[in-house]
MARSETOR-279334 format. One record per residue (C-alpha): x negated, y, z; chain; residue in one letter; residue number from 1. Coordinates in nm, 2 decimals. Each point is the difference from the previous one (the first is absolute). Example, Ala and Ser with C-alpha at 12.3 -4.5 7.8 and 13.67 -1.06 7.14 Angstrom:
BEGIN
[[-1.23; -0.45; 0.78]; 'A'; 'A'; 1]
[[-0.14; 0.34; -0.07]; 'A'; 'S'; 2]
//
This chain:
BEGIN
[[-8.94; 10.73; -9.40]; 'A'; 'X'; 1]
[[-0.09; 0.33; 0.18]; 'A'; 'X'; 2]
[[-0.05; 0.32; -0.17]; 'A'; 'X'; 3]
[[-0.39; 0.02; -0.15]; 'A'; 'X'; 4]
[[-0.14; 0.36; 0.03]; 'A'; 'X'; 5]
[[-0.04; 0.20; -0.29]; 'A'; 'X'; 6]
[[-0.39; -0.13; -0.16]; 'A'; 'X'; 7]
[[-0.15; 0.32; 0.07]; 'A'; 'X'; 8]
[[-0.01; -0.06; 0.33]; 'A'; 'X'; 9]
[[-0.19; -0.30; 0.02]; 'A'; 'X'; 10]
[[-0.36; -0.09; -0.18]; 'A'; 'X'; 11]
[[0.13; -0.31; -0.21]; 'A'; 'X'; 12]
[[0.45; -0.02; -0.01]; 'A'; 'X'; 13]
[[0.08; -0.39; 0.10]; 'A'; 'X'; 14]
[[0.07; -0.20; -0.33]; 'A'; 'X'; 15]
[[0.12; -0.35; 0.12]; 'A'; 'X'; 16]
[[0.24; -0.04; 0.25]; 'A'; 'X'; 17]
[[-0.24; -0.14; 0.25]; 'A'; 'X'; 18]
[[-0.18; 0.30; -0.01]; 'A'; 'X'; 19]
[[0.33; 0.22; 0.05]; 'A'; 'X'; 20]
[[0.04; -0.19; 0.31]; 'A'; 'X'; 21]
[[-0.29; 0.03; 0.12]; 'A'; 'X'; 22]
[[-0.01; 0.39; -0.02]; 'A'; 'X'; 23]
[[0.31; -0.04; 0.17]; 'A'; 'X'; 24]
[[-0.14; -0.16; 0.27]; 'A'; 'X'; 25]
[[-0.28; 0.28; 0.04]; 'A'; 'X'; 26]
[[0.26; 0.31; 0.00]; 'A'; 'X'; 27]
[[0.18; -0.21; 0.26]; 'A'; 'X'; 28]
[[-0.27; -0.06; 0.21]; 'A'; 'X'; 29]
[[-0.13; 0.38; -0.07]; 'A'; 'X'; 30]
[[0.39; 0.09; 0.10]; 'A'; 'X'; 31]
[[-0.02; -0.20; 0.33]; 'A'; 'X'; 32]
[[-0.33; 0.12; 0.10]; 'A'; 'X'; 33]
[[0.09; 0.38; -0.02]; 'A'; 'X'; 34]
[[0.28; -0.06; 0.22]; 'A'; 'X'; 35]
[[-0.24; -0.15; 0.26]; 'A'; 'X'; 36]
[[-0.35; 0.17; 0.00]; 'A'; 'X'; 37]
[[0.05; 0.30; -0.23]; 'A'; 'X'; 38]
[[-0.08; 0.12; -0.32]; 'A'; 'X'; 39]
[[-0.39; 0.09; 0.19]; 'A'; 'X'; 40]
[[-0.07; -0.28; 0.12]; 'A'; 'X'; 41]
[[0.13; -0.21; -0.35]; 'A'; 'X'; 42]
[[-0.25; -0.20; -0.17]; 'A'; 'X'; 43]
[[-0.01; -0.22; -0.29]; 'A'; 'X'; 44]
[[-0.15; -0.29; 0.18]; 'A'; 'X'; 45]
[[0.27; 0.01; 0.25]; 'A'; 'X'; 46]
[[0.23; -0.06; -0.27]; 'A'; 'X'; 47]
[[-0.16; -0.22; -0.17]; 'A'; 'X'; 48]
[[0.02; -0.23; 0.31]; 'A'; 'X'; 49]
[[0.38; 0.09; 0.07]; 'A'; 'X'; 50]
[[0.13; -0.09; -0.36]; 'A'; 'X'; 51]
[[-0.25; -0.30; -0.03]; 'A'; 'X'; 52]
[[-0.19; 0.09; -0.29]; 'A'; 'X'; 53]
[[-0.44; 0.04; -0.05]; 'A'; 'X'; 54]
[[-0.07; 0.38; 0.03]; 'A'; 'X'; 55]
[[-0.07; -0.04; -0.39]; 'A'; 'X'; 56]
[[0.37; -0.03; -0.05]; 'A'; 'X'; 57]
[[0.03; 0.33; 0.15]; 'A'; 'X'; 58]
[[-0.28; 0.18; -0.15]; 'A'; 'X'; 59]
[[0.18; -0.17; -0.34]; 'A'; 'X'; 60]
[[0.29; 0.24; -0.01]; 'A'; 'X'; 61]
[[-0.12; 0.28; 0.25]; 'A'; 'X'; 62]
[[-0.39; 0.21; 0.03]; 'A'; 'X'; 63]
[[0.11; 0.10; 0.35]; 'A'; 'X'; 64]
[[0.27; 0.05; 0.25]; 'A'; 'X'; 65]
[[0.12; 0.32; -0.12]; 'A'; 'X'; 66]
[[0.04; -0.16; -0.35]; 'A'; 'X'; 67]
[[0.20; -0.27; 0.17]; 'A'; 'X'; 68]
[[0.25; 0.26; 0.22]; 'A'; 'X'; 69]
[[0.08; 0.17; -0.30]; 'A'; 'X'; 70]
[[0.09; -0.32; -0.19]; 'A'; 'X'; 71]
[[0.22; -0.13; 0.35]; 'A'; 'X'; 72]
[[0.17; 0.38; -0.06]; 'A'; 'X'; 73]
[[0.07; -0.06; -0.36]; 'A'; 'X'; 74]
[[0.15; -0.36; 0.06]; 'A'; 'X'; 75]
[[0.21; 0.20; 0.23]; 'A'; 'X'; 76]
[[0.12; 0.23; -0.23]; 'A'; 'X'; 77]
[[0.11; -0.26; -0.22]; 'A'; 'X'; 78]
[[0.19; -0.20; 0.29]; 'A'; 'X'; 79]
[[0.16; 0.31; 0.06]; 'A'; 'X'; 80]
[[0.10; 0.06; -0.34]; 'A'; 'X'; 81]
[[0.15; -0.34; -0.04]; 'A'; 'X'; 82]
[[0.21; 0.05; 0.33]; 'A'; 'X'; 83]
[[0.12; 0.29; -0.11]; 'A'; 'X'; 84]
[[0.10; -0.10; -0.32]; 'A'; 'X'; 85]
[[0.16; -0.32; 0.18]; 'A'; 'X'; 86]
[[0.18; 0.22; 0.18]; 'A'; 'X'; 87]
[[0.16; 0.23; -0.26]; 'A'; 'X'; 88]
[[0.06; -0.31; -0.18]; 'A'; 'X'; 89]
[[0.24; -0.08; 0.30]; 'A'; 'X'; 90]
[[0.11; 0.34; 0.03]; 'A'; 'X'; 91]
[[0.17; 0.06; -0.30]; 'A'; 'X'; 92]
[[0.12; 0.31; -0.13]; 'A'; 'X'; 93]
[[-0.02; 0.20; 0.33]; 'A'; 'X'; 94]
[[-0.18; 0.31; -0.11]; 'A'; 'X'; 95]
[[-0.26; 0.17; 0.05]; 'A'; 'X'; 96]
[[0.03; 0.03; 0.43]; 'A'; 'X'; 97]
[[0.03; -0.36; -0.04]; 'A'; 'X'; 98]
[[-0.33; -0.09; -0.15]; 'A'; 'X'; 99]
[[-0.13; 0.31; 0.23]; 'A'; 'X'; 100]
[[0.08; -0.27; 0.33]; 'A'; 'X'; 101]
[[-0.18; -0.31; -0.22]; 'A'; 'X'; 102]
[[-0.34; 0.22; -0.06]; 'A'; 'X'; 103]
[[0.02; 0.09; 0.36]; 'A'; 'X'; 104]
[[0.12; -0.28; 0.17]; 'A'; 'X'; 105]
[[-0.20; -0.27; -0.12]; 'A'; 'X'; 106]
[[-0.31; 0.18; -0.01]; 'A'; 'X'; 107]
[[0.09; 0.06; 0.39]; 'A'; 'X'; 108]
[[0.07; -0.39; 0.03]; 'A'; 'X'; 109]
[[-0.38; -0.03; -0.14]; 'A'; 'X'; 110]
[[-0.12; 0.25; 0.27]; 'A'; 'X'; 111]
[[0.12; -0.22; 0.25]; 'A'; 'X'; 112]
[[-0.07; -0.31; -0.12]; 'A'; 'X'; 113]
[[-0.25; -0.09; -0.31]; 'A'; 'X'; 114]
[[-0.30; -0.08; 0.17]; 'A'; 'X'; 115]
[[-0.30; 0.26; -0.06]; 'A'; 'X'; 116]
[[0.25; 0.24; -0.11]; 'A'; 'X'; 117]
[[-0.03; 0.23; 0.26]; 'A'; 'X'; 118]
[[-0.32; 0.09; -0.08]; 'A'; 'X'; 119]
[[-0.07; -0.05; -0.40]; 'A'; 'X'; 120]
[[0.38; 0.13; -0.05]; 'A'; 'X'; 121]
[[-0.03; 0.06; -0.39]; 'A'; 'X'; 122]
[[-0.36; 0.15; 0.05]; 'A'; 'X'; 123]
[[0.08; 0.33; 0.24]; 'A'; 'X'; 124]
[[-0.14; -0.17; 0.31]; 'A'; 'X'; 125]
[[-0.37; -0.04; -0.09]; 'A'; 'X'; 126]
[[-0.30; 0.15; -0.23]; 'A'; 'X'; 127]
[[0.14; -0.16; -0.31]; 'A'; 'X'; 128]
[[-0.05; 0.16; -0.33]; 'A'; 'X'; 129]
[[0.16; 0.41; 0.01]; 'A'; 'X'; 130]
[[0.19; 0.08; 0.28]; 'A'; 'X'; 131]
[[0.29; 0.12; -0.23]; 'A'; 'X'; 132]
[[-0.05; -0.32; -0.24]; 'A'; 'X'; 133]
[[0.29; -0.25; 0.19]; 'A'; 'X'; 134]
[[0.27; 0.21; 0.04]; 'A'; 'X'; 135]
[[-0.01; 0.14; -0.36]; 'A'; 'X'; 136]
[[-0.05; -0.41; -0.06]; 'A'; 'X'; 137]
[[0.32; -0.02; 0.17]; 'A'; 'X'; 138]
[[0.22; 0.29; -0.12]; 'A'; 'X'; 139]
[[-0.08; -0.11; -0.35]; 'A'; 'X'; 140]
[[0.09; -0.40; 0.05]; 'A'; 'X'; 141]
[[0.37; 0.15; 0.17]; 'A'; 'X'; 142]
[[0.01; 0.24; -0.23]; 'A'; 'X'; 143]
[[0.00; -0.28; -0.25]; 'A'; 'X'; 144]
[[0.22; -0.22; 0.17]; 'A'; 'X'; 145]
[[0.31; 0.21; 0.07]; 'A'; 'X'; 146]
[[-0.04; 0.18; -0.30]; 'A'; 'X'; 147]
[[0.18; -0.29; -0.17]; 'A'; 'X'; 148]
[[0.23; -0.06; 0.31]; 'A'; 'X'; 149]
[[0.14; 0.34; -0.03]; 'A'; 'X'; 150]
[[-0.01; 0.05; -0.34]; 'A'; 'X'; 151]
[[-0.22; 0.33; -0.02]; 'A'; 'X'; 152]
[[-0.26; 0.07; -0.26]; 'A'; 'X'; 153]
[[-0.33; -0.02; 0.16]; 'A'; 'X'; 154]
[[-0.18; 0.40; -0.03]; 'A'; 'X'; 155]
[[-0.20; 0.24; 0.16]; 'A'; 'X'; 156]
[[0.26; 0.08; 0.23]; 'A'; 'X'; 157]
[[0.12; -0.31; 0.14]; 'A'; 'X'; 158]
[[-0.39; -0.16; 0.07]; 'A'; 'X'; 159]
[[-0.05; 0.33; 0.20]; 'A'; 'X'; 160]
[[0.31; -0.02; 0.16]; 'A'; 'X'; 161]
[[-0.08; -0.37; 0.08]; 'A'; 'X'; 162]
[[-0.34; 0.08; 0.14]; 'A'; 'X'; 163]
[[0.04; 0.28; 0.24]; 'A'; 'X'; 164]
[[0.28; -0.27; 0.17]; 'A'; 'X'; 165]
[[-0.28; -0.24; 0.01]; 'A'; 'X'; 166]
[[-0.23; 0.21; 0.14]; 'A'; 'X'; 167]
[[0.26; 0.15; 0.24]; 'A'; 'X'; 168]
[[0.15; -0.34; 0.11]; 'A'; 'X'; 169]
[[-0.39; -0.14; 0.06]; 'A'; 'X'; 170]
[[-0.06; 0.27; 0.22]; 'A'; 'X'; 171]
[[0.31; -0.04; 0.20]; 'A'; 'X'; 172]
[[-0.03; -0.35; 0.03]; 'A'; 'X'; 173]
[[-0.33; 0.03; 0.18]; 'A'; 'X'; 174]
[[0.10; 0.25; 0.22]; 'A'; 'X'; 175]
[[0.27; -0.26; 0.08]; 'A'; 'X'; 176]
[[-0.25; -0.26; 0.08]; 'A'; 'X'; 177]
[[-0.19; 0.18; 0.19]; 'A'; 'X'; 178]
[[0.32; 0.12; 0.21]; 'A'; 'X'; 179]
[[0.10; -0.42; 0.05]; 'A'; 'X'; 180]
[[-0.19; -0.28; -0.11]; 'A'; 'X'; 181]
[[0.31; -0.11; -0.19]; 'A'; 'X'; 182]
[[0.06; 0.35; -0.09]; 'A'; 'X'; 183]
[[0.21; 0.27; 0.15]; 'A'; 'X'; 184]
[[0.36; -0.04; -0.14]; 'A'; 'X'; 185]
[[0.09; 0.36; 0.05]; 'A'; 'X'; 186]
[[-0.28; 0.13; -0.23]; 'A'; 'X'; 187]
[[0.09; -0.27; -0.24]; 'A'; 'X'; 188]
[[0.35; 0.11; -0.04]; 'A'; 'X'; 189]
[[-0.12; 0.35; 0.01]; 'A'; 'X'; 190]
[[-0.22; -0.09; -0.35]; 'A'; 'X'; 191]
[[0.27; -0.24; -0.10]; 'A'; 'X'; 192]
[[0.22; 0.37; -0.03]; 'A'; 'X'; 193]
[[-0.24; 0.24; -0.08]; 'A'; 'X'; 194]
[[-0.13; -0.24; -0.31]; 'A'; 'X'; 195]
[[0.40; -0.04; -0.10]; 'A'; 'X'; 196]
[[0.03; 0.41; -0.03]; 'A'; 'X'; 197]
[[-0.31; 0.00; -0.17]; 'A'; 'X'; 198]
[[0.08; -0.23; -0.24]; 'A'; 'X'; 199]
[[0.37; 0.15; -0.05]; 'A'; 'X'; 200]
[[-0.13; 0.25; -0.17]; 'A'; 'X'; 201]
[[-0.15; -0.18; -0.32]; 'A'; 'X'; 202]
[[0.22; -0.36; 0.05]; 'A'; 'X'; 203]
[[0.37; 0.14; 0.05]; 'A'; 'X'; 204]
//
């Protein structure tokens, strides 16, 4: 089964696996529908109608659509965070620049390809919640994840070392994607470097 967003993103969390798929349904359609008309011109009927479900089911989990964006942006996060654990799984022991090309790479695969993505992202793309909120959301689930992976112990230091690169690769990634709609692979190598001297300097 997909990943559920995190309860406190939706009005009632899905308990029986009917329900689960039907939420499912609902961020899909909500996914689909921002990749065709916008996050503007979104509405909670319209999906309704694209998963299949009465309007009730939406108004169920979510008050509004803003509610249901941010819930699409956290089942991305977790997606994320399972490919990227996937990945290091497959990795093995290649360091730190190794799990640096995972984060990067398949959260540049999900650019492309994971429908809605472009525009929800992680939660940078629209008015949900702070405008700082996802990317500390972020550096703190990689921060987690490859602490383990490359066997540092988690402080201070390494979660603000782990979000400045988050909020450094975001904004280079964007300025990619705005450059080339499958973004500019120049400015992605010129991150891809700039983020492994940055990182050199806590990591090695």
């Amino acid at each position: 089964m997909m990943p559920v967003p995190h309860a406190t993103s939706l009005r009632r969390a899905p308990v029986q696996r009917r329900s689960a798929e039907r939420l499912t349904r609902i961020l899909d359609a909500c996914a689909d529908l921002l990749d065709e008309v916008g996050y503007d011109a979104l509405s909670t009927r319209a999906v309704a109608q694209r998963a299949g479900v009465p309007i009730g089911s939406v108004y169920r989990f979510f008050g509004n659509k803003r509610q249901m964006a941010d819930a699409l942006a956290q089942r991305n996060l977790e997606r994320y965070s399972e490919r990227v654990t996937e990945r290091l799984g497959a990795t093995g022991d290649g360091g730190w620049r190794a799990a640096l090309d995972a984060v990067l790479d398949e959260y540049l695969d999900m650019k492309r390809t994971a429908p809605g993505f472009s525009l929800v992202d992680f939660g940078n793309q629209i008015p949900v919640g702070s405008r700082h909120e996802p990317n500390h959301r972020v550096a703190d689930r990689l921060t987690d994840l490859l602490s383990g992976y490359l066997a540092r112990q988690v402080d201070e230091e390494l979660r603000r070392t782990f979000l400045v690169a988050v909020e450094t690769a975001d904004t280079l990634v964007h300025l990619a994607f705005r450059v080339a709609p499958e973004g500019d692979e120049k400015i992605i190598e010129e991150m891809r470097q700039m983020l492994r001297a940055y990182l050199a300097r806590v990591l090695d």
